[in-house]
N, CA, C and O atoms as a Maestro MAE file, in Angstrom:
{
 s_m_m2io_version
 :::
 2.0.0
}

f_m_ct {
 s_m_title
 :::
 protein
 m_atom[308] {
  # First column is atom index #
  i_m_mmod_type
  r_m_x_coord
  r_m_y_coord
  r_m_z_coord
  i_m_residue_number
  s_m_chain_name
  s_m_pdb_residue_name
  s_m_pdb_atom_name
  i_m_atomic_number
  :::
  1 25 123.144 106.025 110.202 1 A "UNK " " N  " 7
  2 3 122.648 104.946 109.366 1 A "UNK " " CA " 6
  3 2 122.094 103.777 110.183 1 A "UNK " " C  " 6
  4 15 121.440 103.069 109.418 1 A "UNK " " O  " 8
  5 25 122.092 103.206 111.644 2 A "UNK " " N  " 7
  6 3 122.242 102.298 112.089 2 A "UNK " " CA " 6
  7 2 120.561 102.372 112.538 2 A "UNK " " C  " 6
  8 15 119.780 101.484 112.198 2 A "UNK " " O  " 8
  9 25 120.317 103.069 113.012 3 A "UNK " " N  " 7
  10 3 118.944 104.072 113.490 3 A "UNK " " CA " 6
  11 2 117.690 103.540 111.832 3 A "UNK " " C  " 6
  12 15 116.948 102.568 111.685 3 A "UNK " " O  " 8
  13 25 117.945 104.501 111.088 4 A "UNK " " N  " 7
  14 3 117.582 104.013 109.467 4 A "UNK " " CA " 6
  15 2 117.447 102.653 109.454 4 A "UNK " " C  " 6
  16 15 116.327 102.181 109.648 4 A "UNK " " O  " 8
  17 25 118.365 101.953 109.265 5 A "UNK " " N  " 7
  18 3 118.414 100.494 108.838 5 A "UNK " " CA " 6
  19 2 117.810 100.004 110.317 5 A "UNK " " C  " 6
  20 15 117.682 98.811 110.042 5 A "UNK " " O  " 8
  21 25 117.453 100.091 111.392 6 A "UNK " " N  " 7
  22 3 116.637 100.030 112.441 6 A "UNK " " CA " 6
  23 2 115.022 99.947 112.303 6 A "UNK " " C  " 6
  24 15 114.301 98.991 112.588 6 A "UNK " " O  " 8
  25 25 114.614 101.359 111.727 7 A "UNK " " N  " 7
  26 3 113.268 101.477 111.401 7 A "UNK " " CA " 6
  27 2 112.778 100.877 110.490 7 A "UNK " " C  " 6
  28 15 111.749 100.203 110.521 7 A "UNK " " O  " 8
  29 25 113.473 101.074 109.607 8 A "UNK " " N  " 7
  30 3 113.411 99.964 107.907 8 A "UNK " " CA " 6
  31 2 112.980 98.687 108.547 8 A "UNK " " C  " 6
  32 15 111.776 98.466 108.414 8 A "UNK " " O  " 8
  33 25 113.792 97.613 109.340 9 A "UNK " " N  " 7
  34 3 113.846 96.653 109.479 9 A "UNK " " CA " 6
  35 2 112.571 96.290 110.701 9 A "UNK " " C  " 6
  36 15 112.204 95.174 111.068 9 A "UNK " " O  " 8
  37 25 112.106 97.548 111.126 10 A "UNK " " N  " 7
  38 3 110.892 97.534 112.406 10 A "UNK " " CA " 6
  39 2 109.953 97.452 111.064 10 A "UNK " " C  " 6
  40 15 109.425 96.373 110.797 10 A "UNK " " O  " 8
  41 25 109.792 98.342 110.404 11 A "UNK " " N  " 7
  42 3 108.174 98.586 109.352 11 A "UNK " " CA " 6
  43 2 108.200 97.438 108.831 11 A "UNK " " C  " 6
  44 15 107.100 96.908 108.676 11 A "UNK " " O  " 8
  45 25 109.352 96.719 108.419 12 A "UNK " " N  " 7
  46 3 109.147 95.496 107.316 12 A "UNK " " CA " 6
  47 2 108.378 94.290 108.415 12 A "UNK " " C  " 6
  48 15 107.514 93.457 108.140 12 A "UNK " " O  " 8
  49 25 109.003 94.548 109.616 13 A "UNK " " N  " 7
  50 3 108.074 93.089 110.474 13 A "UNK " " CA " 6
  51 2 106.670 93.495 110.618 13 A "UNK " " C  " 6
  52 15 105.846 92.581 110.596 13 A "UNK " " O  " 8
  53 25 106.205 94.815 110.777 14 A "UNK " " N  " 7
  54 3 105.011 95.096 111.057 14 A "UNK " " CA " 6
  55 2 104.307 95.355 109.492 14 A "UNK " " C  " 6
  56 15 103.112 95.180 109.255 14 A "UNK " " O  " 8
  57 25 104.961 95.647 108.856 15 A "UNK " " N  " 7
  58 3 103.731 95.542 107.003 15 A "UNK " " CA " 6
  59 2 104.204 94.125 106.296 15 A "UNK " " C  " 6
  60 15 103.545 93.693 105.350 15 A "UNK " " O  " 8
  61 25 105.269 93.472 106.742 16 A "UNK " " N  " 7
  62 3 105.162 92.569 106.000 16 A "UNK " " CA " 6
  63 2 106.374 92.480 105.395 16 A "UNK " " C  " 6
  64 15 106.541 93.425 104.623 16 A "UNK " " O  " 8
  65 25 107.481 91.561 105.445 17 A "UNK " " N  " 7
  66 3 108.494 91.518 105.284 17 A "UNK " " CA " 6
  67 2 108.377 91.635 103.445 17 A "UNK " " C  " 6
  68 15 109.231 92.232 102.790 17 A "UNK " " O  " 8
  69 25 107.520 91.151 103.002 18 A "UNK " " N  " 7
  70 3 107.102 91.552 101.278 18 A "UNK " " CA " 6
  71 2 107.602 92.805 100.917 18 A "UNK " " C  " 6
  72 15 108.306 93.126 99.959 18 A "UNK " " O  " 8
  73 25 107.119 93.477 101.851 19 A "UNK " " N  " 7
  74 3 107.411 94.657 101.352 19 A "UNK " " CA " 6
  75 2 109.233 95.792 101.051 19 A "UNK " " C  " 6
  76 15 110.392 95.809 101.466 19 A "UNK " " O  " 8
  77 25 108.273 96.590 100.012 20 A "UNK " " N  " 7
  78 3 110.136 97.135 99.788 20 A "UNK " " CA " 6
  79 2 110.729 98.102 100.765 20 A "UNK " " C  " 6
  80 15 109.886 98.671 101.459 20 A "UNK " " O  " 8
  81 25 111.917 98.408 100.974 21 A "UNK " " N  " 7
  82 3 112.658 99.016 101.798 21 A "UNK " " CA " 6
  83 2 112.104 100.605 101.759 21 A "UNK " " C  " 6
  84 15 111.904 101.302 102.754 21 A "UNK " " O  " 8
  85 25 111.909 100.998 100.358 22 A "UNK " " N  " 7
  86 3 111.363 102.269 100.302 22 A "UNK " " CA " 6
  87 2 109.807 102.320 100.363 22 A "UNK " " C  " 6
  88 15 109.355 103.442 100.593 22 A "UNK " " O  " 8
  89 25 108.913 101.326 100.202 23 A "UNK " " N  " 7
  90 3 107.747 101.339 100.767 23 A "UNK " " CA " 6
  91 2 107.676 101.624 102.362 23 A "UNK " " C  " 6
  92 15 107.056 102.536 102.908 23 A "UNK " " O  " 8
  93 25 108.308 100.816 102.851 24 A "UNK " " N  " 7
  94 3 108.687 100.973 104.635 24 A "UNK " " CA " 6
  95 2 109.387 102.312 105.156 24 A "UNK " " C  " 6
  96 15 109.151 102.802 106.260 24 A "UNK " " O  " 8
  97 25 110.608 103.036 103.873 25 A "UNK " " N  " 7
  98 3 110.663 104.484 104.518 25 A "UNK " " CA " 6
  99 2 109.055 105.366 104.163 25 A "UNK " " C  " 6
  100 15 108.568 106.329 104.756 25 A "UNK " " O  " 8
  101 25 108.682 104.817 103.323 26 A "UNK " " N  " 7
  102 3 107.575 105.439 102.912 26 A "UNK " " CA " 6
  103 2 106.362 105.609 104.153 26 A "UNK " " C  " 6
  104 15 105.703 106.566 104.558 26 A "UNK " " O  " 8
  105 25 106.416 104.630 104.400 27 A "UNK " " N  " 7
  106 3 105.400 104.322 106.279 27 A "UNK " " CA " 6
  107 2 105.892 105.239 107.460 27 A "UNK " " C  " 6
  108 15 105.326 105.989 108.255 27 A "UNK " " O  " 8
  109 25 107.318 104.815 107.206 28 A "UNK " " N  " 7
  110 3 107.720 105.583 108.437 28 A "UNK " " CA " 6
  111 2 108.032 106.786 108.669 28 A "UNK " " C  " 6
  112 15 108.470 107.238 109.727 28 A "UNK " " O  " 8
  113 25 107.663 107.751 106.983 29 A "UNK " " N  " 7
  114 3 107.592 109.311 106.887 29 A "UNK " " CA " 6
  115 2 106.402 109.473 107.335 29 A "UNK " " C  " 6
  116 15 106.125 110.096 108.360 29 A "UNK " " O  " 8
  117 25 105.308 108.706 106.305 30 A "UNK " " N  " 7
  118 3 104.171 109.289 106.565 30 A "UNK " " CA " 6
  119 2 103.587 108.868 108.387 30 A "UNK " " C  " 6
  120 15 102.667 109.498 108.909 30 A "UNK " " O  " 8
  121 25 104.257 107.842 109.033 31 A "UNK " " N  " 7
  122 3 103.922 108.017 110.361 31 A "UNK " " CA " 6
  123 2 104.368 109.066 111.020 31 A "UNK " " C  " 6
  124 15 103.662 109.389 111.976 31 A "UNK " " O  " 8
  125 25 105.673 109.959 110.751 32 A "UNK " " N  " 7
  126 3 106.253 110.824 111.318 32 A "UNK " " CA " 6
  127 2 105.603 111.966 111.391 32 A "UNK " " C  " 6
  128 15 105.626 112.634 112.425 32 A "UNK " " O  " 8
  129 25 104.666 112.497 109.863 33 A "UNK " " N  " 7
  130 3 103.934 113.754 109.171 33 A "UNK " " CA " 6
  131 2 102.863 113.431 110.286 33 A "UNK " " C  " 6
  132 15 102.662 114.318 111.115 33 A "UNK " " O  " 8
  133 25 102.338 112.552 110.362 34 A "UNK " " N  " 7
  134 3 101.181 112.711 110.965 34 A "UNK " " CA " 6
  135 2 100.747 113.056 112.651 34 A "UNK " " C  " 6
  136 15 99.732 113.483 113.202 34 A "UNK " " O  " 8
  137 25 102.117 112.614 113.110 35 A "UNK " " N  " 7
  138 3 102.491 112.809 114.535 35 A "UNK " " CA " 6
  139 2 102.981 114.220 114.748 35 A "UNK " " C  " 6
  140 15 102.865 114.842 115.805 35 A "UNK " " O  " 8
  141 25 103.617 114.724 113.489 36 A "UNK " " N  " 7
  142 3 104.219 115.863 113.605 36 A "UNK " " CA " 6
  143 2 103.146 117.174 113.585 36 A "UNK " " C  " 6
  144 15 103.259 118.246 114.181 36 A "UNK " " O  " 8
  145 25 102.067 116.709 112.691 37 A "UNK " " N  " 7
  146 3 101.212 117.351 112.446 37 A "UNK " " CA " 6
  147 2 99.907 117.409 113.352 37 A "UNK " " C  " 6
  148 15 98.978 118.137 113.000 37 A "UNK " " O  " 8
  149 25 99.841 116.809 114.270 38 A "UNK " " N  " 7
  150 3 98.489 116.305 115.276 38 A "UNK " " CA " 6
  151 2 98.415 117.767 115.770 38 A "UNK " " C  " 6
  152 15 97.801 118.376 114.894 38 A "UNK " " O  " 8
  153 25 98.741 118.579 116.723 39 A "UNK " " N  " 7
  154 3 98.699 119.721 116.948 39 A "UNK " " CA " 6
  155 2 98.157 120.927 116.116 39 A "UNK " " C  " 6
  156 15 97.101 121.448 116.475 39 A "UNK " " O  " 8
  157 25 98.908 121.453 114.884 40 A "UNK " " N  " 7
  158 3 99.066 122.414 114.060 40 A "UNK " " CA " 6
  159 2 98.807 121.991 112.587 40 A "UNK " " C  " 6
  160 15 98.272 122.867 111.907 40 A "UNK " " O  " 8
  161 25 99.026 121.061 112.095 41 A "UNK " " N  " 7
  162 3 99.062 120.684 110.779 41 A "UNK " " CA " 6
  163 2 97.533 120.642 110.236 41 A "UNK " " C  " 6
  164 15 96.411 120.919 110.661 41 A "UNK " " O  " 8
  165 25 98.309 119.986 108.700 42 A "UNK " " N  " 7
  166 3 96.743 120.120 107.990 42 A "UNK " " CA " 6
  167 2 96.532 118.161 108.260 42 A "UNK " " C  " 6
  168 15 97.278 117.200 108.073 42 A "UNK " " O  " 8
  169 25 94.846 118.357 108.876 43 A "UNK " " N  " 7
  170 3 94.490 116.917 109.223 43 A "UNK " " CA " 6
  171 2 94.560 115.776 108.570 43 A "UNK " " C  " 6
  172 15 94.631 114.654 109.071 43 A "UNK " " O  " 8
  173 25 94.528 116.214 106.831 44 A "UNK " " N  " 7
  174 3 94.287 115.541 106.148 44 A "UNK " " CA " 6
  175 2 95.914 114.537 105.958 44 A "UNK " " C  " 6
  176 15 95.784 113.367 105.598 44 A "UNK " " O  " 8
  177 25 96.897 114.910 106.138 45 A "UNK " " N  " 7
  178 3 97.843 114.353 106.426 45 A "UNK " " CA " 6
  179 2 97.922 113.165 107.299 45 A "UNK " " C  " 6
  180 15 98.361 112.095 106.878 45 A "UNK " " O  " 8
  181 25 97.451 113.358 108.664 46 A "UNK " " N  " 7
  182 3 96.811 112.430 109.585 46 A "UNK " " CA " 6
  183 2 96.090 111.486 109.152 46 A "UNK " " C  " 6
  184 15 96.089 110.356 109.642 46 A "UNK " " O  " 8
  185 25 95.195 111.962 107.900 47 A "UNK " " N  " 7
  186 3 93.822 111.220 107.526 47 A "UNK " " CA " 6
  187 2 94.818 109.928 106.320 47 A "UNK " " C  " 6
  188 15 94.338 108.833 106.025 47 A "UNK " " O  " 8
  189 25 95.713 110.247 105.992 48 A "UNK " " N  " 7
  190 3 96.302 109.716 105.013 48 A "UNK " " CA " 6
  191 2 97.161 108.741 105.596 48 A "UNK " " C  " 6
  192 15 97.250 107.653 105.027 48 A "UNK " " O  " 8
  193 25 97.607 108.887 106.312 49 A "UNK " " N  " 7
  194 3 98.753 108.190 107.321 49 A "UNK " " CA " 6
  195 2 97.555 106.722 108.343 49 A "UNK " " C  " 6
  196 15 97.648 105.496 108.388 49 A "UNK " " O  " 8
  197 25 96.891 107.387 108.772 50 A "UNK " " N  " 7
  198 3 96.059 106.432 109.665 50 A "UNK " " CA " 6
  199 2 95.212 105.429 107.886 50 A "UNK " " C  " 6
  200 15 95.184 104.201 107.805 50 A "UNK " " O  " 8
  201 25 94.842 106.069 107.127 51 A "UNK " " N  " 7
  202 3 93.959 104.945 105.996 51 A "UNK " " CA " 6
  203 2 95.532 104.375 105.212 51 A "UNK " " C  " 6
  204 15 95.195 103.346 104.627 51 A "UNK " " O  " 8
  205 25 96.564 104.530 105.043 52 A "UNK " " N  " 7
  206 3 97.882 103.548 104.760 52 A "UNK " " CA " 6
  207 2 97.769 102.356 105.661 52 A "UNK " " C  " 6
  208 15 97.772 101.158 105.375 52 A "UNK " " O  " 8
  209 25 97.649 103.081 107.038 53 A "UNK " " N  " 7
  210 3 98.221 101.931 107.775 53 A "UNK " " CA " 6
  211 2 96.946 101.204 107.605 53 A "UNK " " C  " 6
  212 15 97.121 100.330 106.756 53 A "UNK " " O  " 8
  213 25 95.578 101.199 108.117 54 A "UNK " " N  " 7
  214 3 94.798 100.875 108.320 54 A "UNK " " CA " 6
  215 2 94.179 99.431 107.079 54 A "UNK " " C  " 6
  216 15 93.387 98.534 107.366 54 A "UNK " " O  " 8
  217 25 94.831 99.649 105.817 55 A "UNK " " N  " 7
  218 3 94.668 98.705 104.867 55 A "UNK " " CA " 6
  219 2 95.727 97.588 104.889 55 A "UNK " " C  " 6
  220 15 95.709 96.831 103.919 55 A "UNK " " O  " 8
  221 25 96.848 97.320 106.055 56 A "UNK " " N  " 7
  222 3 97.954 96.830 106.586 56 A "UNK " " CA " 6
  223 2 97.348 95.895 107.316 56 A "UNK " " C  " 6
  224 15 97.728 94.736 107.153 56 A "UNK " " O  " 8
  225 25 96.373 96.149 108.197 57 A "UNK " " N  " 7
  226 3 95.643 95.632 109.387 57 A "UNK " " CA " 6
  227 2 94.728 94.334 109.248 57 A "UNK " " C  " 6
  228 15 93.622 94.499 108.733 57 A "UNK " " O  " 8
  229 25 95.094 93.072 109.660 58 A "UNK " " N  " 7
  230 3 94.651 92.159 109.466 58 A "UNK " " CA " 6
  231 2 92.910 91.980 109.831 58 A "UNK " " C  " 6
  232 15 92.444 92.584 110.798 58 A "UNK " " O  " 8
  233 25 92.129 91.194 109.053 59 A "UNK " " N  " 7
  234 3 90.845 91.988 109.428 59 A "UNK " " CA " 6
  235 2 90.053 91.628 110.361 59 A "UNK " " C  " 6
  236 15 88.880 91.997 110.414 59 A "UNK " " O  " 8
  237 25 90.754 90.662 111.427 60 A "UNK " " N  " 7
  238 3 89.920 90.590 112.863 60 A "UNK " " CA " 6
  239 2 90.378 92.486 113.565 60 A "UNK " " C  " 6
  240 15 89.663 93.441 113.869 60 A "UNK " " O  " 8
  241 25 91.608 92.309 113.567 61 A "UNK " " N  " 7
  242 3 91.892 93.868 114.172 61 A "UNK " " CA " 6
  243 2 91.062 94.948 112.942 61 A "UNK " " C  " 6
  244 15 91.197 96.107 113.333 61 A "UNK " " O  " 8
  245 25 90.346 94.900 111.743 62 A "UNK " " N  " 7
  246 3 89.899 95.886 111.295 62 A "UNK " " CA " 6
  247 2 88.786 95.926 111.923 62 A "UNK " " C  " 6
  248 15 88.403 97.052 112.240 62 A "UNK " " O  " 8
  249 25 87.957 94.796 112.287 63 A "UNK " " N  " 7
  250 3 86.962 94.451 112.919 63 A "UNK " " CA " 6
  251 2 86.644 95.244 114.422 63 A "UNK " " C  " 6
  252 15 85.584 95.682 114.868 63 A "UNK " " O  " 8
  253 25 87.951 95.234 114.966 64 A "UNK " " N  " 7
  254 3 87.799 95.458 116.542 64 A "UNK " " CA " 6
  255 2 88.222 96.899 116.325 64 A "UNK " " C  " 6
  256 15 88.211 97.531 117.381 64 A "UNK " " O  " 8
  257 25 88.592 97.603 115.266 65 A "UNK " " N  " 7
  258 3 88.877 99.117 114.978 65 A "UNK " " CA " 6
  259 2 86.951 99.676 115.158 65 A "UNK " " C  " 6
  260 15 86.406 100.328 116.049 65 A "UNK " " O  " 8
  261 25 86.418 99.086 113.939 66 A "UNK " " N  " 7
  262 3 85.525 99.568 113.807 66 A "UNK " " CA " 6
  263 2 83.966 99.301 115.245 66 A "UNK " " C  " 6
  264 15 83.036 99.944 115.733 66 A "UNK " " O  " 8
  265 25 84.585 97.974 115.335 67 A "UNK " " N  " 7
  266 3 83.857 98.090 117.240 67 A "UNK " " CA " 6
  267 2 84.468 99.182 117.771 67 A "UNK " " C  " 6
  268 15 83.533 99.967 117.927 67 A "UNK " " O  " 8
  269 25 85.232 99.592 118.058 68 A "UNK " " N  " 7
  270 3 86.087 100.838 119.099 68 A "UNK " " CA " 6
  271 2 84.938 101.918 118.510 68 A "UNK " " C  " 6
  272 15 84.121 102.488 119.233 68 A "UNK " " O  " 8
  273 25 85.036 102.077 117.110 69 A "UNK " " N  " 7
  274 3 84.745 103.349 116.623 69 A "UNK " " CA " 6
  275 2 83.188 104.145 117.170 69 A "UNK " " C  " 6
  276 15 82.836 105.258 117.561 69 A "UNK " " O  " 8
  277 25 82.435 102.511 116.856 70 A "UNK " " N  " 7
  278 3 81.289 102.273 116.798 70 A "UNK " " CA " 6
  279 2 80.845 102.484 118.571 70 A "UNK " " C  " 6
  280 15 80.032 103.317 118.969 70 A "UNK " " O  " 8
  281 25 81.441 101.720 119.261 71 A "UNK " " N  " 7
  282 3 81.485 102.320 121.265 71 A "UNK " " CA " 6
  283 2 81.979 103.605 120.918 71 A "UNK " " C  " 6
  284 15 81.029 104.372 121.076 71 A "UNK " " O  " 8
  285 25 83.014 104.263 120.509 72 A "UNK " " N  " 7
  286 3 82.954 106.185 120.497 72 A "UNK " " CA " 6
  287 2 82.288 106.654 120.366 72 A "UNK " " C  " 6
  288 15 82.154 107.693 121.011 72 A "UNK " " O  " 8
  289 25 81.150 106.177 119.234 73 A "UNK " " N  " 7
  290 3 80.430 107.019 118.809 73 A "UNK " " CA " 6
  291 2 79.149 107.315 119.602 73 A "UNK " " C  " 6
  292 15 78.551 108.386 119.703 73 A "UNK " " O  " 8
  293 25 78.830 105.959 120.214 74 A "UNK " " N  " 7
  294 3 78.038 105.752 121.034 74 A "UNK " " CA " 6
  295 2 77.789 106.227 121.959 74 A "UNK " " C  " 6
  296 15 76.681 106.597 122.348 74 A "UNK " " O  " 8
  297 25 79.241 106.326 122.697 75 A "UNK " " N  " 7
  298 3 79.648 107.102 124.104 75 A "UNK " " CA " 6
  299 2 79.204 108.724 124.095 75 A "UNK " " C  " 6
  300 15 78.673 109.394 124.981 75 A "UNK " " O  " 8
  301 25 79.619 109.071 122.784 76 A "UNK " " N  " 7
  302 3 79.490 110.459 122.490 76 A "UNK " " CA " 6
  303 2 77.979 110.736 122.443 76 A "UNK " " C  " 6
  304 15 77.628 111.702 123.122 76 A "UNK " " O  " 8
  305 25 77.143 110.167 121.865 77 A "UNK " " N  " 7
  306 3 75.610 110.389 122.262 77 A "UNK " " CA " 6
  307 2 75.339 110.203 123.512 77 A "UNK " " C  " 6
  308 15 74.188 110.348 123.923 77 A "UNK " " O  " 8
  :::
 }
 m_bond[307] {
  # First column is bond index #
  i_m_from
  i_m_to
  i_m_order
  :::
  1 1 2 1
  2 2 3 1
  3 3 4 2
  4 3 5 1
  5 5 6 1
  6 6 7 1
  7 7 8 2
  8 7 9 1
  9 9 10 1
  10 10 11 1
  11 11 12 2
  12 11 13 1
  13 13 14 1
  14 14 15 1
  15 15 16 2
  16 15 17 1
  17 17 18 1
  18 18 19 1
  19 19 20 2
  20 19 21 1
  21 21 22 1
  22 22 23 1
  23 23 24 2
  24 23 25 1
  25 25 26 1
  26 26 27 1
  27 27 28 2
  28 27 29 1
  29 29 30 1
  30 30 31 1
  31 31 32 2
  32 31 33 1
  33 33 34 1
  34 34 35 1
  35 35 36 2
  36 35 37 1
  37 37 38 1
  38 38 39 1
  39 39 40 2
  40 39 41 1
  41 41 42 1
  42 42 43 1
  43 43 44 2
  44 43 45 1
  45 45 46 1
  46 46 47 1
  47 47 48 2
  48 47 49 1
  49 49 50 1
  50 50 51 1
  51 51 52 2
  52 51 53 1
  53 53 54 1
  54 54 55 1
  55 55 56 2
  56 55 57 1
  57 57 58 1
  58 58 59 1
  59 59 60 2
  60 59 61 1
  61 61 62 1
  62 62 63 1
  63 63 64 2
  64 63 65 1
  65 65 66 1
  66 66 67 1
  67 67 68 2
  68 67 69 1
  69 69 70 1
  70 70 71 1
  71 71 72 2
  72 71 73 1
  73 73 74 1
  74 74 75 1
  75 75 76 2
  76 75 77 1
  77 77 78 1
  78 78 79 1
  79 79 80 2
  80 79 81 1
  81 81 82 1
  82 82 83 1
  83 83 84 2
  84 83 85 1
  85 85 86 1
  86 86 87 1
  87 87 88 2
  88 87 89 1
  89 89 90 1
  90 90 91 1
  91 91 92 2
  92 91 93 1
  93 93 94 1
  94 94 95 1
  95 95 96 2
  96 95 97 1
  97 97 98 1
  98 98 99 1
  99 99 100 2
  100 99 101 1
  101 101 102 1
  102 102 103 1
  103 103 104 2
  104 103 105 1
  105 105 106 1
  106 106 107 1
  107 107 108 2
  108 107 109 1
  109 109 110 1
  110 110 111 1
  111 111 112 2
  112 111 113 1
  113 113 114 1
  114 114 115 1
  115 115 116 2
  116 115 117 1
  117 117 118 1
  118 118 119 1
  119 119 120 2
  120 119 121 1
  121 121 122 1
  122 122 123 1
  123 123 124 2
  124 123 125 1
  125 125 126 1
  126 126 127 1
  127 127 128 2
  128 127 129 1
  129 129 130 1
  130 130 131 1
  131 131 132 2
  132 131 133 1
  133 133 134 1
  134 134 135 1
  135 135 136 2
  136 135 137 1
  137 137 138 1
  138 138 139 1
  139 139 140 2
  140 139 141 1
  141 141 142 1
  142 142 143 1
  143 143 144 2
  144 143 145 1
  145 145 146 1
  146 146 147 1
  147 147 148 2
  148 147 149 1
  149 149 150 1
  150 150 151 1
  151 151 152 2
  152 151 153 1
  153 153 154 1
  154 154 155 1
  155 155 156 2
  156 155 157 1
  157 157 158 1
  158 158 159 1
  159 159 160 2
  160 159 161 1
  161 161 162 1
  162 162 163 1
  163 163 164 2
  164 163 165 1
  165 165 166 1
  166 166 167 1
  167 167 168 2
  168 167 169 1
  169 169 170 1
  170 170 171 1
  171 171 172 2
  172 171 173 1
  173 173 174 1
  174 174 175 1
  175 175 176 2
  176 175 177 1
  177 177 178 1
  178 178 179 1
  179 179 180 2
  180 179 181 1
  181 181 182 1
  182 182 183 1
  183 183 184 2
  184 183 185 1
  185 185 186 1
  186 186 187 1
  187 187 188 2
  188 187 189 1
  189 189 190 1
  190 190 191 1
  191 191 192 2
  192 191 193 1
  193 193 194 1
  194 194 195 1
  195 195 196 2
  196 195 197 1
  197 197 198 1
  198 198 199 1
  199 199 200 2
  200 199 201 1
  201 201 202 1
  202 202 203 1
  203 203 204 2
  204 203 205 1
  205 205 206 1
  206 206 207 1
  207 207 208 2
  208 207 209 1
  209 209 210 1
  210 210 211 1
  211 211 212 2
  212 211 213 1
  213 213 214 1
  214 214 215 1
  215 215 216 2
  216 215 217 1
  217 217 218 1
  218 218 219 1
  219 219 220 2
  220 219 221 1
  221 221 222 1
  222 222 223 1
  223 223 224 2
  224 223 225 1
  225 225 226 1
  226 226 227 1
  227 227 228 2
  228 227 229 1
  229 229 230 1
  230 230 231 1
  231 231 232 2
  232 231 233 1
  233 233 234 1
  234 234 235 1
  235 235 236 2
  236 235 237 1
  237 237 238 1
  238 238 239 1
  239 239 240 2
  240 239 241 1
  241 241 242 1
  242 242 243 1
  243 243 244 2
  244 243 245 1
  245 245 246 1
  246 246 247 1
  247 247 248 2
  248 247 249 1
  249 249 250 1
  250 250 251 1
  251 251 252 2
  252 251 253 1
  253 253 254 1
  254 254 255 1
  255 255 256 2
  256 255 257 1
  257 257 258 1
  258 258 259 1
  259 259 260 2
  260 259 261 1
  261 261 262 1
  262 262 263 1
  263 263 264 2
  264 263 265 1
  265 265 266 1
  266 266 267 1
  267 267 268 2
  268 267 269 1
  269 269 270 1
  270 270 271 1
  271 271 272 2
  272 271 273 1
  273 273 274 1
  274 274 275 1
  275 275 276 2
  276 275 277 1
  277 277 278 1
  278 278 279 1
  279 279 280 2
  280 279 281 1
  281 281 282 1
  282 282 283 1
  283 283 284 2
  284 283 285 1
  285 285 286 1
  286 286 287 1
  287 287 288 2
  288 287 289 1
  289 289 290 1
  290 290 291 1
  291 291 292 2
  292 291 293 1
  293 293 294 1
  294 294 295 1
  295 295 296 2
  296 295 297 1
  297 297 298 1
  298 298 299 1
  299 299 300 2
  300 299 301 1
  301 301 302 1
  302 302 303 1
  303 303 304 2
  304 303 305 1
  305 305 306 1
  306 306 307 1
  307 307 308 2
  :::
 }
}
């Protein structure tokens, strides 16, 4: 239990202490599925987990997401 009430209390500083206890286990499954799944899984899991968090994200850092994205894409041409 100590571990639990650990993570709970990590997601709530990083989404927002607003938020509910089971919203925050809710984060910290779907962060788990998606890590678990990077290898073998179905992507779309990943895809679900990264757009949760991603609407969390204050929007200078949404800003500097989509610069990153935008230099990847670039790089890749």
């Amino acid at each position: 239990m100590p571990v639990i009430e650990q993570a709970i209390e990590t997601a709530a500083l990083m989404l927002g202490s607003d938020r509910s206890r089971g919203y925050c286990l809710e984060m910290i499954c779907a962060d788990f599925l998606a890590g678990a799944n990077l290898d073998h899984g179905d992507p779309e899991i990943l895809l679900f987990a990264v757009t949760r968090f991603f609407k969390f994200l204050p929007e200078e850092q949404r800003r500097a997401f989509y610069e990153g994205l935008s230099e990847s894409h670039l790089e890749a041409n």
